[in-house]
C-alpha positions in Angstrom: 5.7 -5.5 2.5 4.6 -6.4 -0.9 7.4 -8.0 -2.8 8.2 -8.6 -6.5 10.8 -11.7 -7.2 13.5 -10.7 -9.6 14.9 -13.3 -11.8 12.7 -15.9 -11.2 13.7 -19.6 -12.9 12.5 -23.4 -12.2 15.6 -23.5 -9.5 13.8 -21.0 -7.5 10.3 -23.2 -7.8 10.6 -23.9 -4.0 10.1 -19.6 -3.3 7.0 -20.2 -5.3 5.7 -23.1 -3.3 6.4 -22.3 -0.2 6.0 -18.3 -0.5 3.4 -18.1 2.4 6.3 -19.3 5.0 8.4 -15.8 4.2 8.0 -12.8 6.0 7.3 -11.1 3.0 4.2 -11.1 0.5 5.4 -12.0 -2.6 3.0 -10.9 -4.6 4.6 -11.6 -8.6 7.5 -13.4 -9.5 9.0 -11.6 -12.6 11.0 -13.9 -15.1 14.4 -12.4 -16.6 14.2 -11.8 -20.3 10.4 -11.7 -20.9 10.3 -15.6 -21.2 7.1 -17.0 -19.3 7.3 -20.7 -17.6 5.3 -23.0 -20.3 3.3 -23.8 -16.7 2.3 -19.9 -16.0 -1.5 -20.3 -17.6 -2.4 -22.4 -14.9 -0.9 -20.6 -12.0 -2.6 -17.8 -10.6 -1.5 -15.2 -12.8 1.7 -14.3 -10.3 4.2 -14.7 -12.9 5.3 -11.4 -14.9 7.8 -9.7 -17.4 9.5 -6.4 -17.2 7.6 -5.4 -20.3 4.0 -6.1 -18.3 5.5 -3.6 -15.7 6.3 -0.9 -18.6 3.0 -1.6 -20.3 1.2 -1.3 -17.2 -0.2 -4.3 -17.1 1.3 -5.1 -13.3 0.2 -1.5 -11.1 2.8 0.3 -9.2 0.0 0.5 -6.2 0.3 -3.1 -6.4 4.2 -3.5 -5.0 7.1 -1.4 -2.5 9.6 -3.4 -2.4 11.6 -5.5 -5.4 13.4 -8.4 -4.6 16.7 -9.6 -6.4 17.2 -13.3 -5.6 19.7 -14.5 -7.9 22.8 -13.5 -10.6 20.9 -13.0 -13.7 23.1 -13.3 -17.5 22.6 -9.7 -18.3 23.5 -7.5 -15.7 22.4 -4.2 -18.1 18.6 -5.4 -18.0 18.8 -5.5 -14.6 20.1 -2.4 -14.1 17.3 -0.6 -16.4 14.5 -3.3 -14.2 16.4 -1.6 -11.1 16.3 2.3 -12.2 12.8 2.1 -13.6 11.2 0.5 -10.4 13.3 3.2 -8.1 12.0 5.8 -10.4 8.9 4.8 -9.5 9.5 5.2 -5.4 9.7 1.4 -5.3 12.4 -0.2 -2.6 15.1 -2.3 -3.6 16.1 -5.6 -1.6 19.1 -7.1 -3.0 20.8 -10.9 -1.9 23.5 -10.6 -4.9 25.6 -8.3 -3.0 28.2 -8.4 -6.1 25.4 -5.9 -7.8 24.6 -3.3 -5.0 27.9 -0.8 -5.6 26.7 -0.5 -9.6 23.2 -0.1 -8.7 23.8 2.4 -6.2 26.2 4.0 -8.2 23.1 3.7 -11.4 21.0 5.5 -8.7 22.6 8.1 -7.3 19.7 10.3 -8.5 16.7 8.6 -8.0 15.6 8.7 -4.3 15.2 4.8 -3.3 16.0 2.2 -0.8 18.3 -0.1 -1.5 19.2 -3.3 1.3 21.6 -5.8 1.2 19.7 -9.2 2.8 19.2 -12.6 3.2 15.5 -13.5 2.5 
């Protein structure tokens, strides 16, 4: 399963380190609010936005299954991070289980996966 990170921050360094230990290929680990580490030039290019996703930049062919680690500040981008990725046929794996009733409820339309887990 080929796995995108969603929020990731500086606490959440030791996913990024260690990422080969997880049963899952994490393959980009987006950052909330298009705001790039000052570090991501020199690290394999496996950082991302939401906005390299809508431009394109990061392929759909490239990911299933989107990963939400943490709380983020704004719960309405992730929402619109959430229903775009569904809308794509992308699978949703969510930790914060305070968000899955809203984003089910967001999704009622949109055929997608959604699971509550621990990673």
């Amino acid at each position: 399963m080929n796995v995108v990170i969603y929020p990731y921050s500086i606490e959440h360094s030791y996913i990024k380190k260690y990422k080969k230990l997880f049963r899952y290929n994490i393959i980009y680990f987006m950052c909330y609010g298009n705001i790039l580490p000052i570090s991501h030039q020199n690290d394999n290019d496996d950082y991302c936005t939401f906005t390299d996703l809508v431009d394109g930049k990061i392929s759909f062919d490239d990911f299933d299954t989107f990963c939400i680690i943490d709380k983020v500040p704004d719960e309405n981008e992730l929402y619109k991070i959430v229903e775009f990725v569904c809308s794509n046929g992308k699978n949703i794996i969510c930790v914060e289980e305070e968000y899955l009733d809203q984003i089910e409820k967001n999704l009622q339309e949109v055929q997608c996966e959604i699971v509550a887990m621990q990673l």
